[in-house]
C-alpha beads as a LAMMPS data file, in Angstrom:
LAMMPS data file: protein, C-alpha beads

95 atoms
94 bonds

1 atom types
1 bond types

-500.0 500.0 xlo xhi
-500.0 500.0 ylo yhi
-500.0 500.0 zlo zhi

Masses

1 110.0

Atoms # bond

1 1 1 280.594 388.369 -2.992
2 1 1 278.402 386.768 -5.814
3 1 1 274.797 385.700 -4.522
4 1 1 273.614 385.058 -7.751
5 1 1 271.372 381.371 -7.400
6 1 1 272.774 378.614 -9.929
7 1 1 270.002 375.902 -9.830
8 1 1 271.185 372.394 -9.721
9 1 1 270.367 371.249 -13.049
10 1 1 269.673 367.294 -13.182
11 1 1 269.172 364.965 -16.474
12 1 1 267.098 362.055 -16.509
13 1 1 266.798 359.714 -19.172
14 1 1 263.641 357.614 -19.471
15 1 1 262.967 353.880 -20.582
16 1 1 263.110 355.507 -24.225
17 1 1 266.585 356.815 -23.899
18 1 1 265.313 360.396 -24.224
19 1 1 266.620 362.675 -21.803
20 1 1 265.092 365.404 -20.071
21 1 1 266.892 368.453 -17.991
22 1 1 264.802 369.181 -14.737
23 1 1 265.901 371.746 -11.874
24 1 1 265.819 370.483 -8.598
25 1 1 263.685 372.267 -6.121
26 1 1 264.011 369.932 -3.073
27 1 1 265.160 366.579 -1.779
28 1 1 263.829 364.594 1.236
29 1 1 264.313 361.678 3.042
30 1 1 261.359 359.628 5.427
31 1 1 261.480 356.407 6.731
32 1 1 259.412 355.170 3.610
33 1 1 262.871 356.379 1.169
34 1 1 264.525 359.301 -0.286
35 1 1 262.447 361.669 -2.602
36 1 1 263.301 364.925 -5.180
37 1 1 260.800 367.652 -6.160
38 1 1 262.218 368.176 -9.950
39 1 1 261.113 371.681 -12.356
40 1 1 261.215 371.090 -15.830
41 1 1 263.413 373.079 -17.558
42 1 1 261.968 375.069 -20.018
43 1 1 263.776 376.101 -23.476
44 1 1 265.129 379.475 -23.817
45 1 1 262.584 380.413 -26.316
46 1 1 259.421 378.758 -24.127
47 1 1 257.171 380.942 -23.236
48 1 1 254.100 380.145 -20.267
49 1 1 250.320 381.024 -21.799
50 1 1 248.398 382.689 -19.215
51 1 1 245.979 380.090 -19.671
52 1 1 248.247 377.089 -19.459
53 1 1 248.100 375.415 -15.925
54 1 1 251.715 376.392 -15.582
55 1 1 254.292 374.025 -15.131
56 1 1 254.059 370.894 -13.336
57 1 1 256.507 369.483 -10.118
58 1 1 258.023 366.216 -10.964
59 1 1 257.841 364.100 -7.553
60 1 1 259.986 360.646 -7.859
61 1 1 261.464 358.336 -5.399
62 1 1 265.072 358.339 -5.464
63 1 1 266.732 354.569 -5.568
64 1 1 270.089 353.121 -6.302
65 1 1 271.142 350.568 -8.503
66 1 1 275.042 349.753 -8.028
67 1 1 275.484 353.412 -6.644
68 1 1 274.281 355.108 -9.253
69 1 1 270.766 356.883 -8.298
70 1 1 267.660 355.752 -9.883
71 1 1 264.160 358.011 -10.195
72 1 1 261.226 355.861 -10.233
73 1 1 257.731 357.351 -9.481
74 1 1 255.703 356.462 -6.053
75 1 1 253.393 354.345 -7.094
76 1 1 251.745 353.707 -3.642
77 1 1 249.034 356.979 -3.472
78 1 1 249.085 357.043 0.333
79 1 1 253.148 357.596 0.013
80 1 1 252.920 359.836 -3.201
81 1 1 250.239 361.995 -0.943
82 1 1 252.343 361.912 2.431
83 1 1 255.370 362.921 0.070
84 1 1 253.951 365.708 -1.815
85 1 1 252.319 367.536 1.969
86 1 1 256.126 367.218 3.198
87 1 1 257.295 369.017 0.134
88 1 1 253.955 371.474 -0.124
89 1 1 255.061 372.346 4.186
90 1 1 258.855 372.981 3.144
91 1 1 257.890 375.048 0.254
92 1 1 255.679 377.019 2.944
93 1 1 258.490 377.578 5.120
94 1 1 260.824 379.051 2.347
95 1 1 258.442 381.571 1.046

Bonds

1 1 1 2
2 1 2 3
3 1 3 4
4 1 4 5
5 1 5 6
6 1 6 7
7 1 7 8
8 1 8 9
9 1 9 10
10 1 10 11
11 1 11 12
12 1 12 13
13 1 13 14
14 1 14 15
15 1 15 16
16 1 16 17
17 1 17 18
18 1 18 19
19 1 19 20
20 1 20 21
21 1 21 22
22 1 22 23
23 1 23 24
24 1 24 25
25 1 25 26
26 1 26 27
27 1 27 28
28 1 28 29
29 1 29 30
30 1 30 31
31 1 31 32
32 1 32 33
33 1 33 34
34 1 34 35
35 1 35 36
36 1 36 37
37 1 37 38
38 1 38 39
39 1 39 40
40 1 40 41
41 1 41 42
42 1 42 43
43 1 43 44
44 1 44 45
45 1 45 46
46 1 46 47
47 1 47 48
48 1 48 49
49 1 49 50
50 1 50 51
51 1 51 52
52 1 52 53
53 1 53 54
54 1 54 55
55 1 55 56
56 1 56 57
57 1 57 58
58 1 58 59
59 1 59 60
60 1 60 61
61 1 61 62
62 1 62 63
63 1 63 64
64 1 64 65
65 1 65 66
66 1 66 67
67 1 67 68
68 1 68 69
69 1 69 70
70 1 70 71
71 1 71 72
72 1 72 73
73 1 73 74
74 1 74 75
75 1 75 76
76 1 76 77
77 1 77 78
78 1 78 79
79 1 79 80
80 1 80 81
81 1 81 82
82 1 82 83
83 1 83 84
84 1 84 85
85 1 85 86
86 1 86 87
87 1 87 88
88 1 88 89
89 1 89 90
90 1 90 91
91 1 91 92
92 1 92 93
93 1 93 94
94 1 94 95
């Protein structure tokens, strides 16, 4: 049996039409909407200073446009902040 972890690897393309690969840590849904915790990921050759802040979660409200899903960002503070605790408690609870 092969427990090796495959991340779920997910591209988003911005308003630019760059596009961006980001692992996906977590997904949630409240009554406010639905909501992904996204990793960057980082080149094979990318390397983390020790004095970098390390690497930052992408938080984004999941929306859909014809079925297809959209990522916007939370825009509303009070949501972003209630969003990012849920995430912060799950994270707790997988460690």
């Amino acid at each position: 049996m092969d427990d090796e972890y495959t991340p779920e690897i997910v591209s988003v393309i911005d308003d630019d039409g760059s596009e961006y690969l980001f692992e996906e840590l977590d997904r949630i849904e409240t009554d406010n909407g639905k909501y992904i915790a996204l990793l960057p990921v980082l080149e094979d050759d990318a390397v983390i200073d020790n004095d970098d802040e390390g690497v930052e979660v992408l938080i984004l409200k999941v929306d859909e446009d014809d079925g297809s899903p959209i990522l916007s960002q939370i825009e509303d503070s009070k949501e972003y902040d209630e969003v990012c605790k849920i995430f912060e408690e799950r994270l707790i609870e997988f460690d």
